[in-house]
N, C-alpha and C positions, 0 to 999 in steps of 0.2 A: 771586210767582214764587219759590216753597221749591228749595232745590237741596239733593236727600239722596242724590246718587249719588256713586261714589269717586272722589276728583279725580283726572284724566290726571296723567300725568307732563309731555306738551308740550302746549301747545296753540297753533297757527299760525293765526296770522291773516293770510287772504290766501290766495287761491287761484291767484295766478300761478305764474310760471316759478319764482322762486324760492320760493315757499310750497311747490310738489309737489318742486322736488327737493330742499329739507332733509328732508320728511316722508319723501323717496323713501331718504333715506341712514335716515336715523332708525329706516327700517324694518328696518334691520339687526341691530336690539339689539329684546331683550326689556321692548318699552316701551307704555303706551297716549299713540298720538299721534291728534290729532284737528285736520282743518284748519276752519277757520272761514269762507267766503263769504258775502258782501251779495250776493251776483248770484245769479243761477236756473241760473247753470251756472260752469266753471270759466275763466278765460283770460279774460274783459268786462274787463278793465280794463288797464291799461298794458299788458300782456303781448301783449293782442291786433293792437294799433296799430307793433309794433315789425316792423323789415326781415326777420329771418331771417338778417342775416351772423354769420358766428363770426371775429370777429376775430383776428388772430393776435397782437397782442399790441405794435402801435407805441405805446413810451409814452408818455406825457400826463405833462406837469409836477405835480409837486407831486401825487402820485398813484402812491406807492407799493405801496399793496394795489391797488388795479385794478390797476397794471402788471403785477402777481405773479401774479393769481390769473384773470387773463385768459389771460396764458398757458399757466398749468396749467389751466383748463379746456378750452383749446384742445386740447391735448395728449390730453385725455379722451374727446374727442367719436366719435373710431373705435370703440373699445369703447363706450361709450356708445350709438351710434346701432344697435350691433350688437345688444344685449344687448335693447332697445326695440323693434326695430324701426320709429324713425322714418327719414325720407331724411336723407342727412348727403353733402356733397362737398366735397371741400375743391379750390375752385375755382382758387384765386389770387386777388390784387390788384394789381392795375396802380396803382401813384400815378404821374398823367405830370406830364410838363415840357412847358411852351410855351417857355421862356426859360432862357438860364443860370440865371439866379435861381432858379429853380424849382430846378435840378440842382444846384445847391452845396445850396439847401436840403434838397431831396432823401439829400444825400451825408449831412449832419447826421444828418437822421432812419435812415438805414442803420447811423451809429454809435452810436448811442442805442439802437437796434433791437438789435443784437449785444448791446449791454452789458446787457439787460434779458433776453437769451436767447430772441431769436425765432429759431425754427432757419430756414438756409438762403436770409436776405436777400440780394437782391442789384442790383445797377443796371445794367439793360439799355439801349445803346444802340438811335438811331430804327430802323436793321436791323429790330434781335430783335424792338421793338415791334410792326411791323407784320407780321412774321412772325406772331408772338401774335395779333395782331386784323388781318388783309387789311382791315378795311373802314374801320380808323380813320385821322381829318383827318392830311393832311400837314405840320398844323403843331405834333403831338406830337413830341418828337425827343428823346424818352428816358422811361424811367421806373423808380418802384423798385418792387423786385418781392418778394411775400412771398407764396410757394408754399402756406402753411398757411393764408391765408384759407380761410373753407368758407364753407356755405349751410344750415341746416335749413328746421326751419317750426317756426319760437316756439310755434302752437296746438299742432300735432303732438305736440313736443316735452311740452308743459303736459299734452297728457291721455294721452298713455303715463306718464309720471311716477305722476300719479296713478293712473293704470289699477296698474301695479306697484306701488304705495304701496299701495292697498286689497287688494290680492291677498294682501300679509305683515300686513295688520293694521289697515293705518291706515283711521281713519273720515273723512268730507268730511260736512257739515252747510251746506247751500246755504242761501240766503237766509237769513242767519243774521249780519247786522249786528251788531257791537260798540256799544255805547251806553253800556259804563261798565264800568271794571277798579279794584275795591278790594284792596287789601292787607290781608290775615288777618295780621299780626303773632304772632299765637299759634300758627297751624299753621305759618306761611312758606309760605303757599298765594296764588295772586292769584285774586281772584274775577270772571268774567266773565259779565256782563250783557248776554246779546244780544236780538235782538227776536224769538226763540224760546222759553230759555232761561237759566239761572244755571250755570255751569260755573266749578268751584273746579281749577285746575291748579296744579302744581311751578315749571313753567316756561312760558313765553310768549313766540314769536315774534311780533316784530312786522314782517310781512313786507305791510305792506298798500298797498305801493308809493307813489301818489301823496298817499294819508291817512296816512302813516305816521308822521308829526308829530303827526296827530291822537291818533292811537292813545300816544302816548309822554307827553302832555298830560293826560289821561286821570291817568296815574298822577304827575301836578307835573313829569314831564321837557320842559323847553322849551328843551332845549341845542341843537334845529337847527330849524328851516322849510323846508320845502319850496318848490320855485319851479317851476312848469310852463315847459315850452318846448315849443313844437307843431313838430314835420316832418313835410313834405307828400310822398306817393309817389304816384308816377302809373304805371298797367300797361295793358302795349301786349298787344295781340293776338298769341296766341302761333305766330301763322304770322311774325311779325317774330323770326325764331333765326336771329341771325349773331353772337352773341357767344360768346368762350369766357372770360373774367376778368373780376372783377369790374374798372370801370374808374372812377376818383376821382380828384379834384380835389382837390391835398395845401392848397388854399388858402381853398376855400371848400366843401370836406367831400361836395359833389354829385357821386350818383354814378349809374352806370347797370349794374343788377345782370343777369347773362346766366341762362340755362338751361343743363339738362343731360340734354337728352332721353335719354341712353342710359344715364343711372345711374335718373330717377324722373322719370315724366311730371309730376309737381309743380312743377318747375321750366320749365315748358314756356312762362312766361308775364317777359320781359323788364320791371325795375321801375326807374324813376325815382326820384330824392329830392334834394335833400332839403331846402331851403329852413327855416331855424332862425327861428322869431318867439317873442318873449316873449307869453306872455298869462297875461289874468288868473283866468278860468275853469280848474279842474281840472278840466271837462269838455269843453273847447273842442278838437273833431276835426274842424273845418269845413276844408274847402279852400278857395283863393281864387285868384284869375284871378291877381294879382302871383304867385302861388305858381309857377302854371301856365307863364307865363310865362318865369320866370327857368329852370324846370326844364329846360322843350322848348326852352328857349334854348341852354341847356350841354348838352343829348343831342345837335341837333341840329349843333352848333358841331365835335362829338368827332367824330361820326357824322352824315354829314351825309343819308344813307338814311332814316334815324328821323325822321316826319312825326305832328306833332298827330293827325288823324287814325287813326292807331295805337291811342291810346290809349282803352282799352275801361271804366276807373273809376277813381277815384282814393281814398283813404282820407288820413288824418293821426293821425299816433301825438304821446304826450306822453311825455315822456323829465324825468326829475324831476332838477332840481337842488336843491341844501341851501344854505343860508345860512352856513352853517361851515367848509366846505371844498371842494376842487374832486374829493376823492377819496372812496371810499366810504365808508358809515357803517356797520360793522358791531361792535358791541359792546353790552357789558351796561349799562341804564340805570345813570346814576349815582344814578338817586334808589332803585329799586328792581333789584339785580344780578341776579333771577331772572328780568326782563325783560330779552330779546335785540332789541336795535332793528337792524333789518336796513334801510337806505335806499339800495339803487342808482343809480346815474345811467343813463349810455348803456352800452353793450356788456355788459350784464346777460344777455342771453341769455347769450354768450361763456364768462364767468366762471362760469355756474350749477351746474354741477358739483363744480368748485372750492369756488365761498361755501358748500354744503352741511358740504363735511367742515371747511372753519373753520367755521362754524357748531356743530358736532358736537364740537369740538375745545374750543372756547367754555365747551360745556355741561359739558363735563369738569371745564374747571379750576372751574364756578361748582358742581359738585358732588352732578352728576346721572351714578347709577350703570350703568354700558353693559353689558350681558350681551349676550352673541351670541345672535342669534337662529338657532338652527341650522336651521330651517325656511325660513330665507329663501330664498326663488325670483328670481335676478337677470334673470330676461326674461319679457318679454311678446312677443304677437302681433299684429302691426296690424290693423287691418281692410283684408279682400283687396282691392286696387286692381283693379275688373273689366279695365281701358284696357290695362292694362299684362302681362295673362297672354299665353300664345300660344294659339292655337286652340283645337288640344287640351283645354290647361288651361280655356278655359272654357264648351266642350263639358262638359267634365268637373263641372265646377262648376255649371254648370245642372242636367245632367242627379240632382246630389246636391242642389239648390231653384231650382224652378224660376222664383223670381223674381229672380234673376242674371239672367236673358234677358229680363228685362224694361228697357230704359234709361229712365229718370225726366228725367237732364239729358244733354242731345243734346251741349253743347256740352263736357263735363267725359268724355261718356259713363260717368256714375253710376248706378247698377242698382237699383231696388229693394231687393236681397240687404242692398246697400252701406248702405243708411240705416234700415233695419230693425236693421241689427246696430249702427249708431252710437245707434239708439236705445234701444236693450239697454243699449250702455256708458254710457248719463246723456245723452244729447241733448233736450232737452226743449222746442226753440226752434228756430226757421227757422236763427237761427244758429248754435244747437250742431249741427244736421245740415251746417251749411254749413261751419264750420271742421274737420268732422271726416269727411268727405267728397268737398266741393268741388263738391258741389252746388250749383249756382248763382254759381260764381264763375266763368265761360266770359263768352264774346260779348254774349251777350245779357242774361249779370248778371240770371239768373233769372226771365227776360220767359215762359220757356216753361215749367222746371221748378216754380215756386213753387207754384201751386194743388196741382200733383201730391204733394210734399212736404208739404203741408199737409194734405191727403186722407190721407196714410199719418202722418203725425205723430196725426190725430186717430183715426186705425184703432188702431194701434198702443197710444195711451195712454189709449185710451176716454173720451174728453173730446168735448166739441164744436168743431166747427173754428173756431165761433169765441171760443174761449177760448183759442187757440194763437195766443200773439207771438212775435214777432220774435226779440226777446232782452230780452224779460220785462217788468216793469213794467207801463206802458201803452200797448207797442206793439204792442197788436193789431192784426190784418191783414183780418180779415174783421170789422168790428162787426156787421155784421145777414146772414144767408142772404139769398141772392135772393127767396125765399118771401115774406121779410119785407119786405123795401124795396118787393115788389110788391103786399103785403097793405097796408099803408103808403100808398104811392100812390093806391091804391083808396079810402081812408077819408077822404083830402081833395076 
């Protein structure tokens, strides 16, 4: 495996949130940046499993850069979501009180909150509360209130990033595993060894979230470990919308996220969480009945209208912690400084925009040259949400393809048009059409749209249907045609 092509200047490993938006700022400067993926698409990995809140920035002990840079990300997200094209609202957070105790702690955290610069904290008596929420338990009787919470979509957010990042330049190389980075001493090159390719770069993000130890080991850095923790979110049927703030448990972090049908029918779908377990698998996303339990225990405790039955799927995200400290890891290896080890913990989406330009800041002082890219293009387009046009508009829009007027998912109301064009942008997988869609993520969680999707996944990429999984590997969904299982059958 000869590598005689010109080394990049960055090379990121990791295709999550924070992989596309350092690539996404990087794309600002006249540089070759290349992102790296093990997955068959972008967002499979931590990124995917995370809530969507944008925190406003309550700080966390001993967590001086998270504290910093959560709130300037926060701060970012309006123009951000504007410039993209993704949903963005900045909901609010309710942290309530059951007890005094709750409300002196409470009070704490409001002055902590001030001194870290979260704009416009403040602690609403049981009145105001239930002004805020008519439907929540009478035994909340106070809460603190941080107006800057919002809400994206982590996926969303992941592949506009990238959709803009490749627009100014940058390359993505999918399934494209790290397997070993040497150090050229003689150029000051690091050499990367994936299971496509040799790639000699400058520089080197190591943004590869839950392996990102691995990747640091690789080149003798073992100054941190990573530790998995699993959170379980549980989502109710989106005709369950009585909420307007997010609503949290300052004590045990559970919380119940609302919608916002009049800004983006994406949020049309109410989310449970959050139940914290250690485990030992970096792949362990399994839910559990204790999970379920303690969840629809504290929804239904707040809000006592919110019934198990409600709920329509559940998922579990892994939120990484490190071994060295309780705040972020972002800095140059110590063994090798042209390595950038990037290790997030929670509120990563939050901070994403932020950690780029430290990141970017980083690369400066380790003495990688920034030219402005004057060509750069600061926005992207989404793909057109059919649900959400008014008549007209998608009168209009069929009559310009006519398979807009086609619906694929009844329960999302996703169009044909919809997943034809997500397959254009890199969808290659039940789940790339689904996180960039929403295809199959309704009532029936794909019981009606899947074969359809599957049919046009294998139209579209000229494959067989069934050589089209899930989200890659070996999760195929069709193994044999009916043909065959009934050719099959016959021969026994």
């Amino acid at each position: 495996m000869e590598n005689k092509k010109e080394p990049k200047d960055v090379v990121i490993i990791g295709g999550g949130v924070m992989g596309c938006a350092i690539a996404q700022r990087l794309s600002h400067y006249q540089l070759s940046v290349l992102i790296l993926e093990k997955n068959p698409d972008l967002c499979f990995g931590t990124t995917k499993g995370t809530h969507g809140i944008i925190h406003s920035g309550l700080p966390a002990e001993d967590s001086p850069l998270m504290n910093r840079l959560v709130v300037q990300g926060n701060s970012m997200f309006d123009e951000f979501s504007k410039n993209l094209d993704i949903p963005f609202v900045k909901l609010g957070k309710l942290l309530i009180a059951l007890n005094e105790g709750d409300l002196k702690a409470l009070k704490k955290m409001k002055d902590d909150a001030d001194k870290n610069g979260v704009p416009n904290v403040r602690m609403v008596n049981k009145r105001e509360v239930h002004q805020m929420e008519p439907e929540i338990s009478n035994q909340v009787i106070g809460a603190l209130y941080t107006p800057s919470t919002g809400f994206s979509s982590p996926w969303g957010l992941t592949f506009a990033l990238a959709e803009n990042a490749m627009d100014n330049g940058v390359q993505i190389s999918l399934n494209s595993e790290v397997r070993q980075i040497n150090y050229l001493s003689e150029q000051s090159l690091l050499e990367i060894t994936t299971t496509k390719e040799k790639i000699n770069s400058r520089y080197v993000i190591n943004c590869a979230g839950m392996y990102a130890d691995k990747i640091a080991q690789m080149v003798g850095d073992n100054s941190f470990q990573n530790i998995p923790l699993r959170l379980e979110r549980y989502v109710l049927d989106e005709e369950i919308d009585f909420l307007n703030h997010l609503v949290r448990s300052p004590r045990t972090s559970d919380f119940i996220s609302p919608s916002k049908k009049e800004v983006n029918r994406r949020f049309s779908n109410l989310l449970l969480g959050q139940t914290v377990d250690s485990v030992q698998e970096r792949d362990n996303t399994q839910t559990t009945l204790k999970g379920l339990q303690r969840i629809i225990g504290f929804a239904t405790s707040i809000f006592p209208n919110i019934q198990k039955r409600d709920i329509i799927t559940s998922f579990a995200g892994l939120v990484i912690l490190n071994n060295r400290t309780p705040d972020y890891i972002i800095e140059p290896s110590k063994k090798i400084s042209n390595l950038i080890n990037v290790s997030i913990g929670g509120v990563g989406v939050s901070a994403a925009p932020a950690i780029a330009i430290y990141v970017e800041e980083l690369l400066k002082k380790e003495g990688l040259i920034l030219k402005e890219n004057k060509s750069f293009n600061p926005y992207r387009k989404g793909i057109v949400e059919f649900r959400n046009l008014s008549s007209k508009e998608k009168e209009k829009l069929i009559k310009r393809d006519s398979r807009y007027g086609h619906v694929v998912c009844r329960c999302e109301t996703v169009t044909e048009g919809e997943i034809v064009e997500a397959i254009r942008r890199g969808a290659r997988t039940l789940d790339g059409v689904k996180y960039r869609t929403r295809a199959g993520m309704g009532r029936c969680q794909g019981g009606f749209c899947t074969p359809r999707v599957l049919e046009i996944l294998s139209r579209e990429l000229n494959i067989p249907i069934t050589e089209i999984t899930k989200k890659g590997g070996d999760s195929i969904l069709l193994p044999l045609e009916t043909k065959e299982i009934y050719l099959k059958k016959e021969e026994q």
